[in-house]
N, C-alpha and C positions, 0 to 999 in steps of 0.2 A: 212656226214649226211645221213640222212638213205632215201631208198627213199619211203617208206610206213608208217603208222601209225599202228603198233599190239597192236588189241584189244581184252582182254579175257572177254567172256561177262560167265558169271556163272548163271545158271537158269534152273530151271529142271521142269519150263511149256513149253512142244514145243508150243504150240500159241505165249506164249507171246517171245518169242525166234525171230519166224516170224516177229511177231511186230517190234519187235524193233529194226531186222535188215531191215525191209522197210522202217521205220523211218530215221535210221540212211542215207541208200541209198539214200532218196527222199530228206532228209534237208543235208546233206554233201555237201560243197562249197571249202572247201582248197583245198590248191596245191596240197598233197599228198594224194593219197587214202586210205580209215581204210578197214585193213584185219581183220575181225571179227573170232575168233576162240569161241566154244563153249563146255560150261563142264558143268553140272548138281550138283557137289557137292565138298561141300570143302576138300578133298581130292584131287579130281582131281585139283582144281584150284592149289592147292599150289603144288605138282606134276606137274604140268605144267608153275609155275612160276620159277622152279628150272631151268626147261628146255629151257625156252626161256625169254627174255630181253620184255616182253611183255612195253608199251607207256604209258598204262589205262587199268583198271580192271573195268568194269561196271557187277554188282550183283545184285541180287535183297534179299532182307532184309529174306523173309522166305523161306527156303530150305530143304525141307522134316521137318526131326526132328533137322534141325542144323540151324544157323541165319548167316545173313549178317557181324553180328558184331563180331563173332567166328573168322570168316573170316580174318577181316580186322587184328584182335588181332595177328592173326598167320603172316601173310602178315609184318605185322610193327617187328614183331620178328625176321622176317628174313631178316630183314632189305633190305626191297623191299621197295624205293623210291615212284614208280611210283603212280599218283592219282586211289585216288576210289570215283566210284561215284556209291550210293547206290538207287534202285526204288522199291516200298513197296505200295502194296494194302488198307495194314493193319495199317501202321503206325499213332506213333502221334507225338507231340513237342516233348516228352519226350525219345520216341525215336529216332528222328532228334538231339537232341541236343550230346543222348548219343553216336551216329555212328561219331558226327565230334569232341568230344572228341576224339573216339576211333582210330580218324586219316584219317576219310573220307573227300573225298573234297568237296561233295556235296550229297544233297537227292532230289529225285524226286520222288515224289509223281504218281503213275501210272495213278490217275484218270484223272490229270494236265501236264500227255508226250504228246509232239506234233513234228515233225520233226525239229520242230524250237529249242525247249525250250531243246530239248535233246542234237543237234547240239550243238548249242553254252553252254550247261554245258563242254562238250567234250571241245570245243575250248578252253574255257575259263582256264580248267581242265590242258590243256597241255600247253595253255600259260606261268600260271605262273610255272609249273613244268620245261619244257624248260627254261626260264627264270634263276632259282634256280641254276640249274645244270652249266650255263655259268657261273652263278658269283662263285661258288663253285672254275670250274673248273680258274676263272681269280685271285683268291684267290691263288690257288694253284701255280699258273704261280709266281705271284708277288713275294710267301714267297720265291720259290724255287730260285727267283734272290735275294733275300733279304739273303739268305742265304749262298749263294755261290759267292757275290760278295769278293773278298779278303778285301777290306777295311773295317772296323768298324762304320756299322750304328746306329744311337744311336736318343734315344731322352731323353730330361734333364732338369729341373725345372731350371730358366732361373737365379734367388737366390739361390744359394747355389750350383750349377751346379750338383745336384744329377742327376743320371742315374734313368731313369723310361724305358728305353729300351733299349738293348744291343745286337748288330749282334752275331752269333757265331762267327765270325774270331776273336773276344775279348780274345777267347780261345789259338787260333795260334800266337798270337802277343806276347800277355801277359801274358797267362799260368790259367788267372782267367774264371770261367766260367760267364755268364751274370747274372745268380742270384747273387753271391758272389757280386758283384755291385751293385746292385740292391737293394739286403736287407740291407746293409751298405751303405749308402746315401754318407758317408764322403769316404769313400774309395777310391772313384776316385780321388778327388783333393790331398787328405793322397800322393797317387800313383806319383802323378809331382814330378818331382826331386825338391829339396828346393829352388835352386838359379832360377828356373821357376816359382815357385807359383806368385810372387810379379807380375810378367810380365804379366802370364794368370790375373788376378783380373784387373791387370788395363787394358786389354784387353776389357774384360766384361763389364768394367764401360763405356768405352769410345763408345761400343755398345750399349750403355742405354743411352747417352749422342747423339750420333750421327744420332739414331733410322736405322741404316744399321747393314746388315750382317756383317761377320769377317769370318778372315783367322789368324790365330799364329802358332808359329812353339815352340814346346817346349819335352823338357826330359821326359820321364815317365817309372819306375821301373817296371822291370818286376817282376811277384810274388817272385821268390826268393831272390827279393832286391841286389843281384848279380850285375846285368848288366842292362843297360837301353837302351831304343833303341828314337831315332829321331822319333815326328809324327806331321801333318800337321792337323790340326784340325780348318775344315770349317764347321760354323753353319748358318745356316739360323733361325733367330727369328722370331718367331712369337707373335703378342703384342694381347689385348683387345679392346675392342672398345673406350676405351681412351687413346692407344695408348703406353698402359704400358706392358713392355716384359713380357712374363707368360712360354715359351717354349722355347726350342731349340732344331732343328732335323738338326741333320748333317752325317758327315763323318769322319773317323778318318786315315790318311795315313801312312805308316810308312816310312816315309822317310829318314831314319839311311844311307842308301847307297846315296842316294842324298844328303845327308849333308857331305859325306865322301868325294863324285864326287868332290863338289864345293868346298869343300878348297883342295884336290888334283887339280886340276882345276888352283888354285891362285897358291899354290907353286910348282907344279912341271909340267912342261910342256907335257913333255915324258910319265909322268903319265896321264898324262891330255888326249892325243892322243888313249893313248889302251882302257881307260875307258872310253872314248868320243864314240869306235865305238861298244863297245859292251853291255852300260847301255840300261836298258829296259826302259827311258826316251827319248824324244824324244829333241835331241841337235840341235839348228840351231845358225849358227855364223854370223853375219853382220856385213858388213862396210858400214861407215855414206859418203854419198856422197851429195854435193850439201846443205855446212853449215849445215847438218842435214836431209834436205827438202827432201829426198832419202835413202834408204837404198840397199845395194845390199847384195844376198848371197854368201857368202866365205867360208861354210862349213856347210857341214850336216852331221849327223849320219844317221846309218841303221833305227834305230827306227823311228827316222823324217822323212825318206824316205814311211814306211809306215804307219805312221801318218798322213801326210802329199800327200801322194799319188803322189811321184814325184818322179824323178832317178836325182838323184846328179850329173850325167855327164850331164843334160838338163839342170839341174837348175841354175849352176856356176854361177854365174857374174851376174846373171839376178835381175831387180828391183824388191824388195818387192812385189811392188804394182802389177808389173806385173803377179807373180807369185800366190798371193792371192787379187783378186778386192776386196774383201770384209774386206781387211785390215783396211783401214782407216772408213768406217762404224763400224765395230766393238769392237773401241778404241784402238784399239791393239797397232797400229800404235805410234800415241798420249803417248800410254807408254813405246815404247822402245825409243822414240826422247826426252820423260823427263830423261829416264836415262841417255841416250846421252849426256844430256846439263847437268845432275847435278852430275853424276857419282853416288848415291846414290842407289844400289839394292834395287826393289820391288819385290812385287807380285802380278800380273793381273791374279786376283781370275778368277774362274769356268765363262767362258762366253761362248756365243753360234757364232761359223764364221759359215757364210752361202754364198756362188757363185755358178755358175753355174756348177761346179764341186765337190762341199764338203758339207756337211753340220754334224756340229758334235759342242759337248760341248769341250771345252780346258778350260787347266790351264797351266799357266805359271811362270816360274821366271826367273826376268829379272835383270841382274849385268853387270857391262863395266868391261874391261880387261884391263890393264896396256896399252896394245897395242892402245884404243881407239875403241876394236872391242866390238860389243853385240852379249853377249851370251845370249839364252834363252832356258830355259829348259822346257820342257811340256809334257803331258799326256793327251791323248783321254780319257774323263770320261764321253764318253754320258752312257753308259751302268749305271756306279755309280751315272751320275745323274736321270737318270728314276727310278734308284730304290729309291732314298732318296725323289723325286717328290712322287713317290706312295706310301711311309712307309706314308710322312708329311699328304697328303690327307686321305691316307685308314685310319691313327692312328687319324686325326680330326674328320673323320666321325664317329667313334666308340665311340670315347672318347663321342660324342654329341649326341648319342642314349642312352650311360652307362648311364649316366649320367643326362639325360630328361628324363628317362624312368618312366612310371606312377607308373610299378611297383617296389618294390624292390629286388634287383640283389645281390644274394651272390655268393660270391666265395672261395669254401674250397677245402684244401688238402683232395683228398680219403680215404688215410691211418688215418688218425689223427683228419681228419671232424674239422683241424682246420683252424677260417676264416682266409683268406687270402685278399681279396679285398671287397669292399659291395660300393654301389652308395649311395648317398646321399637320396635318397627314402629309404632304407634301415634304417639309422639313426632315420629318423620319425618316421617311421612304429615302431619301434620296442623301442624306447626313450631313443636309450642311443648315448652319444657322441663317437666321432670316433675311441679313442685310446680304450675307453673300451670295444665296440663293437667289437672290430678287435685283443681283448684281448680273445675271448671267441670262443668254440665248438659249432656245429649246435645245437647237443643235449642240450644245454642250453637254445637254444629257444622254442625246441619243446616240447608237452606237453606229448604224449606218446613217450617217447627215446626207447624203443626196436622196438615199429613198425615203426620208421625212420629208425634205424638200418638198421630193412628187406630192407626197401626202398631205402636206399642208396647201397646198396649189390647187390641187382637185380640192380639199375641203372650203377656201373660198369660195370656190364655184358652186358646189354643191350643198354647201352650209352646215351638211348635216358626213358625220362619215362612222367607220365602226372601224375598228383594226383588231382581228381578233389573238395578234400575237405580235409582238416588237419587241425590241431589246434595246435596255434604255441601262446607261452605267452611273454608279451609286459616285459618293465624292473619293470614297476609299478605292474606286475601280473597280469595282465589282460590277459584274453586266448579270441581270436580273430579265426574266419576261414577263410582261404587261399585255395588259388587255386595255386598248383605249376606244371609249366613244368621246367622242367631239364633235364639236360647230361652233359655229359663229356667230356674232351678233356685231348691230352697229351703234358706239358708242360716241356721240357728240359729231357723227360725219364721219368717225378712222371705223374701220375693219379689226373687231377684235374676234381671237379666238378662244377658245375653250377646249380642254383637254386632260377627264378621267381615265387616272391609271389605276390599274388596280394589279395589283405582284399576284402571277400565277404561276412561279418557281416553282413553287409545292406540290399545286394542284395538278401541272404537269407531270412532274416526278411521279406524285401518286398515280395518277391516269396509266402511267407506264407501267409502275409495280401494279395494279390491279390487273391490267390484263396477260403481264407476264404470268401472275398466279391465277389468273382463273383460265390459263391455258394449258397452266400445268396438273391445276387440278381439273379440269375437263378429261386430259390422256390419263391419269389416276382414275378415276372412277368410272372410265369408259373398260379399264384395264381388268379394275374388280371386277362389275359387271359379266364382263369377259370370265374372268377365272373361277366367278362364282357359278354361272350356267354351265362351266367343263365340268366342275364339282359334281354339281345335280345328275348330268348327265354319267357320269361314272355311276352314282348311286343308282341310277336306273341299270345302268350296263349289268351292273353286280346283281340285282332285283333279276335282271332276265335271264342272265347266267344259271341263278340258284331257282330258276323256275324250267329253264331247260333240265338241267339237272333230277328234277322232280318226275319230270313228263315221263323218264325211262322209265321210271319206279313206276308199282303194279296205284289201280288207281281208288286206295285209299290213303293218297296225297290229293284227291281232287281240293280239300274245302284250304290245304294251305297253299298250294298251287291258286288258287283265285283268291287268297290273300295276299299275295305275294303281287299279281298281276294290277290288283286295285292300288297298293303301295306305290306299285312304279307310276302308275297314272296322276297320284297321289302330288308325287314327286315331278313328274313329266310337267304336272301341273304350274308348281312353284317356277321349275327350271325356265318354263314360257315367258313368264313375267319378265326374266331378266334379259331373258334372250329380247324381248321386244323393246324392252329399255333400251338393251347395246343397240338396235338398229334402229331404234329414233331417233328424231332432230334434240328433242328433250330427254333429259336425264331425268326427271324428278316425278313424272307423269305417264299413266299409261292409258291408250286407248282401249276401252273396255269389250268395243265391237267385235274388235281382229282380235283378241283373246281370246272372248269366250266362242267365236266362230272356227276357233283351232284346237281350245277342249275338244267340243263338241265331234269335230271331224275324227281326231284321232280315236274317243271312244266308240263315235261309230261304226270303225276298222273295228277295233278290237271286237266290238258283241255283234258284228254281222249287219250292221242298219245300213251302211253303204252303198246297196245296192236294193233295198228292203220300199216297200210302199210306205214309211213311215218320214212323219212329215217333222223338220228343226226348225221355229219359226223365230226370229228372231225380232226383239223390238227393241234396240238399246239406239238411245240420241245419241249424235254425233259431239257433243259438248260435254258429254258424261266423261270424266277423267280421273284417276285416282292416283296419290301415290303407293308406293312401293307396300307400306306401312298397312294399306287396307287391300291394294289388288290380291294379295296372294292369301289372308283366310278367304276372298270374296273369291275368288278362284277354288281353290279347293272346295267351296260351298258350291259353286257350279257343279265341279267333277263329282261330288260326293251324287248330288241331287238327279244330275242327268245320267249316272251312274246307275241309279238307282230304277228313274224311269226303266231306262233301257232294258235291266233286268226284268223289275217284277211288274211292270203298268199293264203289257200288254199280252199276258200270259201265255209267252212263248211265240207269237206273233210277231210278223216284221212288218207290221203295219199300226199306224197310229199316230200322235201329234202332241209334239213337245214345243212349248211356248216358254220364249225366254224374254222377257223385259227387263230394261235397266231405263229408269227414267227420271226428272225431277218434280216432288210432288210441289203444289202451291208454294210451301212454308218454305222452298228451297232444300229438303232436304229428298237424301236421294231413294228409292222405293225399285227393288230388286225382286224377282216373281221368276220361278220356275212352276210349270203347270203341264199336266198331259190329260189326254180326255180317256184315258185305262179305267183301271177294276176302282182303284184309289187304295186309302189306307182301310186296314178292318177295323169296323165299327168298336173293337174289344181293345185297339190299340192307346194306349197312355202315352202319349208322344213324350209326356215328360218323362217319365220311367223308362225311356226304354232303353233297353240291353244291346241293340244292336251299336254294332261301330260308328257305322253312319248317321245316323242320327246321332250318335253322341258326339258324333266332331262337329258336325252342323250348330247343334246348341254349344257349343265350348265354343266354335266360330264366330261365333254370332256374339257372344259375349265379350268377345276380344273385340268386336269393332264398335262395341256399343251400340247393338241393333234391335230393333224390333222386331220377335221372330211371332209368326202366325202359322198356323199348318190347317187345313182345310182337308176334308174329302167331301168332293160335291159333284157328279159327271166328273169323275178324276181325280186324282189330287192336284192341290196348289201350297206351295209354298212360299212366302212372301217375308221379308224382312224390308224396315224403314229406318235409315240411320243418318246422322249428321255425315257431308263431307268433308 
């Protein structure tokens, strides 16, 4: 295991270079450390993936005159594994969606990097890529015992006992290779010697009958029908949920020389002795001591010695039980004392002894001797059984992906693009029944055949390919679009491929109706927007109308003439809000800054502060942003507040300092402050009581957005509300 993380980060702004390795430095938490190496341009990057086994590729999307997605295209060509994760200024969906086609593991957005959110892309990034690489490499482990165990692994439809899997050693026994089995269903049982078949069948029944495993021993031809050899043929079934056999995954032995041992064994004693010390079985001999209730041994072979893990001059004479505690737990016992009592040869199928000394799978056969002695033959097949444990699980797991998968799954020969397998998703999709479907070339389904050709051409090459649109026609003619990834694999020396479709008719259509409506309703509510700030603006018009109107009249109209003037500002206020909506990039948000710095300006026209030694100090973050729903009471709580300063803080004065803050407190929620350094409020003042307008829409304001309102006189007044966003 490596003891570093190599990370090529590709970017040819040095700032953001810095950035993102103090990012990376400041939110990094694993065990091992990321060694960050740095290249400006896609040359260099791939140049230097040649060069070093890099962990992650972190880029950024625009690079001079070449893209991220250049990038990645060359990277997956060169069949470079390792993740990418792409970061981009500039980006949109459209380009997020097309970089994790193009094989990226992730996008981040530059505006949205934080040491966190970068960190664990990174983590997440190698997760599953470490992840991948283990099961790859435990893939590899399994075939390569699956392949070089000598016995014949097999799996077989539980009726008709056709082969749907065949070890190579099928080759070394028999002469046949595992296809020839395979695509002739009948060819195996054809294959039993004739006076065997009757025996195998009721074998099978009597395992359908019984719902256990089996063990048989029976003839079978080798391809040139010549010569047959002896095989031990142990299945393990597996049924349905009601209990009904559907499979068999077994083992196949050839036990021609063991069948030769054992009647050498019966008739000739002499014989019996030289091939007793030199078969690669493991021979043990007992004698029944004690009416049965004991056995002692009386003979071992070499192989049993180390099967068995014992020297033949310690063992002699000594009791079974002595010699294996875990005998009579393991029924073992129990089956050489029934042969004992009945003289009838078994077979004490594949089981597992376990003592303080052993632990392993055996197989047995167990026969009496003229003499009264037991003999039993066996072989250590923990090896053969791990791997028929792993075919049974790895082949159920896959079978039940093939086979559930939402999309549909072909399987064609390279040369000839003819199918060969297809899931049951497949059938659907496409409407035809199985023998026909499985009758037919990919080209038959497709609607352009020469640019599949292309397509299929480059994917031999390449092994791996993505198409992220094709039109592919149904049996009734209907042309449908697909999304397919594909690759290749090589099966017994031919070139097979692989190819998930998945029907995105829909998805398209929809794709299309979503953005025809939200284009429409984009010109609608840009339109309100629009109609509604002419609105506001009329009601000010009318406001200033009926205050002109005023101003003739003699001036005991002053106190409704400055009611009137505060109403329009009132309004001026709301009308902002929408007017900033209409000229944002966003409908739904407003920036709180440029609002309340256009309040502010226009009140200060109105009471003379414009050009006044009086100071508007603003402190609102750049992140603060509200909707519609809360800017406009939190606006009018401005105009009311700064309204107010202006008037009464600085007693007639054009000099002074108004502090405005909008900002977010710890708990995320957001903390709003108007403050002047004036006379403040009078000591006699009841904020809650009180009578005046402005303050009473401040508290009604404040109530509507669910705030927390505080009012202070302290060197000035301060006003302060805390509310959820």
């Amino acid at each position: 295991m490596k003891t570093q993380i190599n990370i090529l980060h590709v970017e040819d702004d040095p700032d953001d270079v810095l950035l993102v390795q103090d990012m990376i430095h400041e939110g990094w938490q694993g065990s091992r450390p990321i060694v960050l190496k740095h290249v400006i341009s896609v040359s260099e990057a791939i140049q230097q993936s040649q060069e070093c086994d890099y962990d992650l590729f972190l880029l950024d999307y625009s690079l001079g005159g070449e893209t991220g997605l250049e990038l990645i295209r060359l990277l997956r060509e060169h069949e470079i594994t390792a993740p990418i994760i792409v970061m981009t200024g500039i980006g949109s969906e459209e380009t997020a969606v097309a970089l994790m086609k193009a094989g990226a593991n992730d996008y981040l957005p530059k505006r949205n990097i934080t040491p966190e959110t970068i960190c664990r892309s990174i983590r997440y990034s190698l997760n599953l890529y470490f992840a991948d690489k283990q099961r790859q490499e435990s893939e590899k482990r399994f075939r390569h015992v699956v392949e070089t165990v000598p016995d014949i692994l097999y799996q077989a439809n539980f009726f008709g006992y056709e082969a749907t899997y065949m070890s190579p050693s099928l080759f070394d026994l028999l002469g046949f290779t595992p296809d020839e089995f395979i695509k002739n269903p009948h060819l195996r049982f054809l294959q039993i010697h004739e006076d065997d078949q009757l025996t195998v069948m009721k074998k099978l029944d009597a395992a359908q009958e019984d719902a256990k495993d089996f063990t048989m021993w029976y003839r079978i031809w080798k391809k040139d029908r010549k010569s047959f050899c002896w095989v031990e043929d142990r299945g393990i079934i597996e049924r349905d949920s009601k209990g009904k056999p559907i499979t068999i995954y077994g083992s196949i032995s050839d036990i021609t020389e063991r069948k030769r041992i054992e009647q050498a064994l019966r008739d000739n004693e002499v014989r019996y002795r030289d091939l007793f010390n030199n078969m690669g079985s493991g021979v043990a001999v007992y004698e029944a001591r004690d009416g049965g209730e004991d056995f002692v041994l009386n003979n071992i072979n070499r192989a049993g010695e180390n099967i068995s893990c014992i020297q033949k001059k310690d063992a002699m004479g000594k009791s079974i039980k002595k010699l294996f505690p875990g005998v009579v737990k393991s029924g073992f016992f129990a089956a050489i004392k029934k042969v004992w009592e009945t003289g009838e040869s078994t077979s004490f199928p594949i089981f597992s002894y376990e003592d303080k000394r052993l632990y392993q799978w055996v197989e047995n056969f167990i026969y009496k001797l003229p003499s009264q002695e037991i003999v039993a033959v066996y072989d250590d097949i923990t090896e053969r059984k791990s791997a028929v444990d792993a075919l049974t699980a790895s082949e159920s797991k896959y079978r039940q992906l093939f086979g559930n998968s939402a999309d549909a799954i072909i399987i064609f020969d390279a040369e000839t693009f003819r199918i060969e397998v297809a899931n049951q998703k497949a059938f659907i999709f496409f409407g035809f029944k199985e023998e026909s479907f499985l009758s037919l070339i990919i080209l038959d389904i497709s609607v352009d055949v020469e640019l599949m050709k292309k397509r299929m051409a480059r994917l031999v090459v390449t092994n791996k390919l993505f198409i992220p649109m094709c039109q592919f026609r149904k049996k009734d003619g209907t042309v449908f679009l697909g999304e397919v990834n594909a690759w290749s694999f090589t099966q017994d020396g031919q070139k097979k491929l692989v190819c998930s479709i998945r029907d995105i008719t829909d998805r398209k259509k929809s794709e299309e109706l979503i953005q025809s409506s939200l284009k429409e309703k984009e010109v609608l509510l840009r339109e309100i927007h629009h109609r509604v700030k002419n609105n506001m603006q009329v009601i000010s018009s009318l406001l200033k109308l009926q205050s002109n109107q005023l101003e003739k009249n003699d001036a005991s109209k002053e106190m409704a003439l400055a009611a009137i003037h505060e109403s329009r500002h009132r309004v001026s206020a709301m009308a902002l809000v929408h007017d900033k909506l209409y000229r944002s990039e966003t409908l739904s948000k407003i920036n709180l800054r440029d609002y309340f710095n256009d309040i502010a300006q226009e009140l200060a026209v109105t009471y003379g502060f414009e050009n006044s030694n009086y100071q508007l100090k603003f402190q609102v973050d750049d992140d603060v942003t509200l909707g519609i729903d809360k800017a406009v009471p939190l606006g009018l709580i401005a105009n009311e507040l700064i309204t107010n300063a202006m008037k009464y803080a600085f007693n007639g004065e054009k000099r002074g300092s108004i502090d405005l803050k909008c900002r977010f407190c710890q708990d995320s929620r957001i903390e709003f402050i108007v403050a002047d350094d004036g006379e403040g409020f009078s000591d006699s003042l009841d904020w809650h009581k009180s009578e005046t307008l402005g303050l009473r829409l401040v508290q009604t304001l404040a109530r509507q957005i669910q705030a927390e309102l505080t009012i202070k006189s302290d060197n000035g007044a301060k006003v302060s509300l805390v509310f959820d966003k």
